[in-house]
C-alpha positions as CSV (number, residue, x, y, z in Angstrom):
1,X,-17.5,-51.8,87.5
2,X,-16.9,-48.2,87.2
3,X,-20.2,-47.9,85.0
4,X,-22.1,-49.4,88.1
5,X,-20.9,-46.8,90.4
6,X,-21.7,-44.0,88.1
7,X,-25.1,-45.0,87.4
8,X,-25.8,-45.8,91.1
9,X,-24.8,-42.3,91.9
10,X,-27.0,-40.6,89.2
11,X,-29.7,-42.5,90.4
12,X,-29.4,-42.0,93.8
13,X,-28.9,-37.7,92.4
14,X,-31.9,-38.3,90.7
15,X,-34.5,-39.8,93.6
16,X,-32.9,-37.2,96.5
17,X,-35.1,-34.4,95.4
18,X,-38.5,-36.7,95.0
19,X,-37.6,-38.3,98.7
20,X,-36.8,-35.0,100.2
21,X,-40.1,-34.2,99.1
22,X,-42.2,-36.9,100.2
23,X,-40.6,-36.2,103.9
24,X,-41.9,-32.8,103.9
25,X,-45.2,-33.1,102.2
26,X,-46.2,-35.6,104.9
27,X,-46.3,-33.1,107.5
28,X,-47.8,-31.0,105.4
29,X,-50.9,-33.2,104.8
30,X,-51.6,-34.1,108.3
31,X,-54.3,-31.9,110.1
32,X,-55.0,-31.8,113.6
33,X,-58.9,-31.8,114.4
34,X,-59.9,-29.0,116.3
35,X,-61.2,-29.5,119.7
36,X,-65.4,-29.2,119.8
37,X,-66.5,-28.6,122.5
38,X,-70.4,-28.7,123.5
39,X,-70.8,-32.2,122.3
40,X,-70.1,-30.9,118.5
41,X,-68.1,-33.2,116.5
42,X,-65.1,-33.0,113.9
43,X,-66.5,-33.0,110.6
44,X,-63.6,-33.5,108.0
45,X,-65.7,-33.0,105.1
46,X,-66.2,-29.1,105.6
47,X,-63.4,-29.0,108.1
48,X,-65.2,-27.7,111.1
49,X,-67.2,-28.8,114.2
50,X,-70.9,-29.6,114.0
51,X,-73.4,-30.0,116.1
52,X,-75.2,-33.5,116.4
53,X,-78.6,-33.8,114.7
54,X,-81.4,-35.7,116.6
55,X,-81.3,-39.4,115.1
56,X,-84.6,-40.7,113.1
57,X,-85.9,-43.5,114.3
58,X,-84.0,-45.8,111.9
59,X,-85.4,-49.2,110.2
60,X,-84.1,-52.7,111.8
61,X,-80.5,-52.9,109.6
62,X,-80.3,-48.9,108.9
63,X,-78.3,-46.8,110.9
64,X,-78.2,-43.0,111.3
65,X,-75.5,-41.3,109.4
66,X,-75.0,-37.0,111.0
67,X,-73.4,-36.5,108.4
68,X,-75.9,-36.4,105.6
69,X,-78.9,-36.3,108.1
70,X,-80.8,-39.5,106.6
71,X,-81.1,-43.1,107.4
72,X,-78.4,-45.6,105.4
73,X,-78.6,-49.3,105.2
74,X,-75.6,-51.0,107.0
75,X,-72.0,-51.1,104.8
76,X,-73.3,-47.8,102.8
77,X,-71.9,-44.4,103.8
């Protein structure tokens, strides 16, 4: 029994720093969005607002994607 507790304890010594860790790094990797004004958009990609693009008129099952200026067929990014 006394092997148990010793174990338990090194284990729970061992995973304190990684949890300690994962706590702060979650703050960390959440960002805020800055507010655009102007109609502009957040683009995550280059971290920054942008300003719309006039939509193409897009094929029947394409929609318009602002981000790489083109036409896509539906379920493609």
């Amino acid at each position: 029994m006394r092997n148990f507790f010793v174990r338990s304890t090194i284990a729970i010594l061992a995973a304190a720093p990684l949890a300690a860790t994962s706590l702060f790094g979650a703050g960390i990797g959440s960002a805020e969005p800055l507010n655009c004004t102007n109609g502009q958009f957040w683009d995550p990609i280059t971290n920054t607002c942008q300003t719309p693009r006039p939509a193409d008129n897009c094929a029947p099952g394409d929609y318009w994607n602002p981000l790489s200026n083109v036409c896509r067929p539906l379920g493609q990014l």
